[in-house]
N, C-alpha and C positions, 0 to 999 in steps of 0.2 A: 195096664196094658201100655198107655204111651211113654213112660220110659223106656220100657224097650225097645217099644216100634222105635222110636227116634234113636236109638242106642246105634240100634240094628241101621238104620237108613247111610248111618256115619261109616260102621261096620263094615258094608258092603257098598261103598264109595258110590252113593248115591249124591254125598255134596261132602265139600269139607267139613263144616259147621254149621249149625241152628240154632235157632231162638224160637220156643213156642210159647204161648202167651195164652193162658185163658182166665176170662176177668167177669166178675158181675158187676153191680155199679159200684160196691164199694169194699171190694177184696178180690184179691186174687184166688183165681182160684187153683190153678195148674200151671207153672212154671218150669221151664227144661231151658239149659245153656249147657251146649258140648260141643265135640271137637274142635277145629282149629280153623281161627282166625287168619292165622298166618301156617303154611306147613314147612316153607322151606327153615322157617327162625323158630317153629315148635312154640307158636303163640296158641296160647287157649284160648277158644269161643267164651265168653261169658258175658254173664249180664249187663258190662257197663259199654260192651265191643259195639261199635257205631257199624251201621252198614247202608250200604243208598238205597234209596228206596224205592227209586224211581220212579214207575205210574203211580204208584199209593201220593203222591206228591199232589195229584191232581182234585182229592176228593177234599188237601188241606184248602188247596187254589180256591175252589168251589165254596165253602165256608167261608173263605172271606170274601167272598164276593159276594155272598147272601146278606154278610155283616153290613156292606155297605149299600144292598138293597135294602134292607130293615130301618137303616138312617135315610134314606131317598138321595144319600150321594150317587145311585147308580140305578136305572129304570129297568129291573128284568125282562120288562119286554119290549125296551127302549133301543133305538135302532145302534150300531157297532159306531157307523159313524160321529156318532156324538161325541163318544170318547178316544178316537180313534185320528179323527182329523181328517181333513180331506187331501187327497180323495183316499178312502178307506180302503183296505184290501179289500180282495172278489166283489163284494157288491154290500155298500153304505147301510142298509133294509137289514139287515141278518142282524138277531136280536139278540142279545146278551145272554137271554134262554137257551136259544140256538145253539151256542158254544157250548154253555154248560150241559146238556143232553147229548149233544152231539149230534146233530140235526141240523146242522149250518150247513153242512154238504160241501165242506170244505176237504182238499183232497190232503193223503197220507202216505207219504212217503216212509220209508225205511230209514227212522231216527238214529241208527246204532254210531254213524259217523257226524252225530250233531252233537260233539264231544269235545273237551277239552282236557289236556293234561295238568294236572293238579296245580303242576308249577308256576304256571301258566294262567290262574286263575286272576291273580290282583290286577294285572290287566287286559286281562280281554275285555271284547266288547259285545256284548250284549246284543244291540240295536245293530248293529252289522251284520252279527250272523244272521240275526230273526230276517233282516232286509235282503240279505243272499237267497235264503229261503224260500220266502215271496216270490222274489225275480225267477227264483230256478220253478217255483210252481205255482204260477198267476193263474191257473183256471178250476172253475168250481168242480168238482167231481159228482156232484146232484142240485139240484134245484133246492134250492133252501128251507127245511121244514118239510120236504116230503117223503125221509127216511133217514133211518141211523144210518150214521157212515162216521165211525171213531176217527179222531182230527188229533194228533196232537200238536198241531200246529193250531187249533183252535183254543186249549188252553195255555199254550202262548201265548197268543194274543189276550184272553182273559188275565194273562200279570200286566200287560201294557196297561188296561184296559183300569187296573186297584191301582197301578203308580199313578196314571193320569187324573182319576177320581178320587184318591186318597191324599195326593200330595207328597207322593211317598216313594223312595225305593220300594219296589214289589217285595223283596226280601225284611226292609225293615219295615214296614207295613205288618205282613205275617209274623215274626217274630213279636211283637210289641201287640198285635190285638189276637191273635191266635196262640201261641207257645207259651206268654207270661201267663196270659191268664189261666191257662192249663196246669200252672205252676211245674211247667215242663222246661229243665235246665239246659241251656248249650251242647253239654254233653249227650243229652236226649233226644231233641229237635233241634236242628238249623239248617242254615242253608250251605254253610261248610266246616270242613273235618275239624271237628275242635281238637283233636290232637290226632295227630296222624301214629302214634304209638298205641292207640288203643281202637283203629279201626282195622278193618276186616279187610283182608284183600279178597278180591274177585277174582273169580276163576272157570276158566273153560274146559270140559271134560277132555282128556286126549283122543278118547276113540269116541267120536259124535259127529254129524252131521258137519255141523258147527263148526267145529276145528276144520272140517276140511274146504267149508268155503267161508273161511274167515278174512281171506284178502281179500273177499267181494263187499264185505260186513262192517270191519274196521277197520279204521286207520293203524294203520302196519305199525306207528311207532308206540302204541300203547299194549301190544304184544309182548310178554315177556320172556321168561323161562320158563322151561318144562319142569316139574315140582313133582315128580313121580307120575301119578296118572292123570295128574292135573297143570293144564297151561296155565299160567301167570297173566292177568290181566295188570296193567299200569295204573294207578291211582287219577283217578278223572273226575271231570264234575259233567253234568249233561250243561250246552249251552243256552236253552231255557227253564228258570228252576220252575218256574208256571205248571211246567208237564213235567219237569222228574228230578230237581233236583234238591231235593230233601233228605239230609243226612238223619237218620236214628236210630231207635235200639226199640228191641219190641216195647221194651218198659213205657218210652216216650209215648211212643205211638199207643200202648197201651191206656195213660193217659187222656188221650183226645176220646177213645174209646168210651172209658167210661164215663165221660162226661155227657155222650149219647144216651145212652143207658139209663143215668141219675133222671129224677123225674123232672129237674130243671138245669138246663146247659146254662156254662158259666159265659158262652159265646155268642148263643141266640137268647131270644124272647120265645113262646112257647110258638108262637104262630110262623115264628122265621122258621125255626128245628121242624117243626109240620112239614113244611113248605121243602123242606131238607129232602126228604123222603119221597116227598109225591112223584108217584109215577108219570111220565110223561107221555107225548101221544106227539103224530105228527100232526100236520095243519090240516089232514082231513078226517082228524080222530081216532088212528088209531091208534092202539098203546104201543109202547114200546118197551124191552127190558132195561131201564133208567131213567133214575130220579135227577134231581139236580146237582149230582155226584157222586152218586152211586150207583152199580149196576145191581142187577133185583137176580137173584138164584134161590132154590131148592133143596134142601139137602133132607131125606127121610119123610118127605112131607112140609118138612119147615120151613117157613118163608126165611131168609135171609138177603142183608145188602151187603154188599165187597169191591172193596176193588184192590186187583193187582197192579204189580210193577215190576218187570225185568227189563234189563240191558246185560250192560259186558262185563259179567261178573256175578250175578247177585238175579234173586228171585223172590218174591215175599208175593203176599196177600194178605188181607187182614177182613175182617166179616165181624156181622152183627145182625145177633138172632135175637128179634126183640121178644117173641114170645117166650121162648126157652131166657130170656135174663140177666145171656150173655152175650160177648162179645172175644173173639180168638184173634192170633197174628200170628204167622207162619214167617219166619224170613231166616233166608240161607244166602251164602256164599257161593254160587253157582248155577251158573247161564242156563244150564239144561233140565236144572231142578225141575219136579214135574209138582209144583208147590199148590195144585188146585186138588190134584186125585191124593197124596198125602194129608191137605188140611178134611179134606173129604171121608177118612177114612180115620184121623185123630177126632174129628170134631163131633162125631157119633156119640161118641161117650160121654160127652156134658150136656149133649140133648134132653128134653123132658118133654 
């Protein structure tokens, strides 16, 4: 059946191209790459085609931040300020936990214009933007710890949070204890286009919501051309890679996957990966759907963790059902992909 569903999704111009990915711990189990990466230049989707990943970025963020709670360079339930300096954004007391649950009650603005174009990449700044950011939205949106309230401004601040306790660019930090030891290559995982010939353009459907209030969304100059029924997005990087800017290909991503799966991570110790998983709860107990970067979902009865990621261009998800074995990744070339009811309806078949 999923050959064709995905044949068909391409068919009937549901996105340009896919990559879908299903793995146990140590095989593949179900692999698809098709249509096109590129449609005006008649580029094929395939296996080795990079594409952003954007929220999925956030669950690598989280792993290393456990890495450096499992060494006591970082205190999970150690107050922001510590690593942060004073005086800390919204309030010093919000704990390292906090952000990674997402529970800090940190407020969430509409990232889509916290973007840079590719070109543009070797010198921007970083700390600038994050600090515009700040200034443009200094007030907590809940009292800390006493409800989810998704931040991606709070896994921003969790990349400040590995450079300042690691010693490290955020990005070489992740690449060097996360992505080597996955023995996941450049062209798989990173934090930018290892060849801009083999990555996927992004794209906006012409007749969608979207399109029509895209001046409100994105910055005007990363707008392209029209590509048949599909608008042209500009090659970009999100301006903190913390929350989304993770360049890769299902295979990579695949990778970090089954290392979850295996009965020992090459990343954590058994008690850290535990700790991975655990559901959380606000400060007056009660649960919430997410763990320490993961959100918790259902599928047939089945417990599964996932997290997605879209911006301008590009849609994915990636999940892992520990009882069933496996572990799936969905990721496409297209803003309006609807990449949860699809993985929803592929991911049945590898159920048990």
């Amino acid at each position: 059946m999923s050959n064709g569903y995905l044949d068909a999704l391409i068919a009937n111009g549901r996105t340009p191209g896919l990559q879908y990915l299903v793995l146990g711990p140590a095989r593949t189990v179900f692999e698809y790459d098709g249509g096109w990466a590129d449609i005006g230049r008649r580029v094929a989707m395939d296996s080795v085609t990079t594409l952003m990943a954007y929220s999925m970025s956030k669950t690598i963020t989280a792993a290393a931040v456990l890495q450096l709670v499992a060494t006591g360079a970082v205190a999970l339930d150690g107050p922001i300020g510590t690593y942060l300096g004073t005086p800390a954004p919204y309030d010093a007391a919000i704990t390292v936990r906090q952000l990674l649950d997402h529970t800090a009650g940190l407020p969430n603005p509409i990232p889509l214009r916290w973007v840079h174009r590719a070109s543009l990449h070797a010198s921007f700044d970083e700390d600038a933007a994050l600090a515009a950011v700040l200034a443009a939205h200094p007030s907590l949106a809940s009292t800390p710890g006493s409800r989810y309230q998704y931040s991606n401004i709070g896994y921003w601040l969790l990349g400040r949070i590995i450079a300042r306790a690691s010693g490290q660019p955020f990005p070489a930090y992740v690449e060097t204890g996360v992505f080597r030891p996955l023995g996941a290559e450049p062209g798989e995982l990173a934090y930018v286009i290892p060849d801009p010939a083999r990555h996927a353009n992004g794209y906006l459907e012409t007749y969608s919501l979207m399109n029509l209030i895209k001046g409100f969304l994105i910055d005007r100059e990363l707008v392209g051309e029209y590509e048949g029924r599909w608008l042209r997005i500009a090659t970009h990087y999100p301006n903190g890679p913390a929350f989304g800017g993770v360049v890769g290909t299902a295979r990579g991503f695949g990778k970090f996957l089954q290392d979850q799966l295996r009965a020992h991570s090459v990343l954590f110790d058994d008690a850290t990966r535990r700790l991975f998983y655990e559901q959380q709860r606000t400060t007056d107990g009660a649960p919430i759907a997410m763990t320490l970067g993961w959100h918790i979902g259902e599928l047939a009865g089945v417990l599964f963790y996932f997290k997605e990621g879209g911006g301008g261009g590009f849609h994915n998800e990636m999940r892992i059902y520990p009882a069933s074995g496996i572990a799936t990744i969905l990721m496409s070339n297209a803003t309006g992909f609807d990449v949860k009811r699809h993985l929803n309806t592929l991911d049945r078949e590898f159920l048990h």
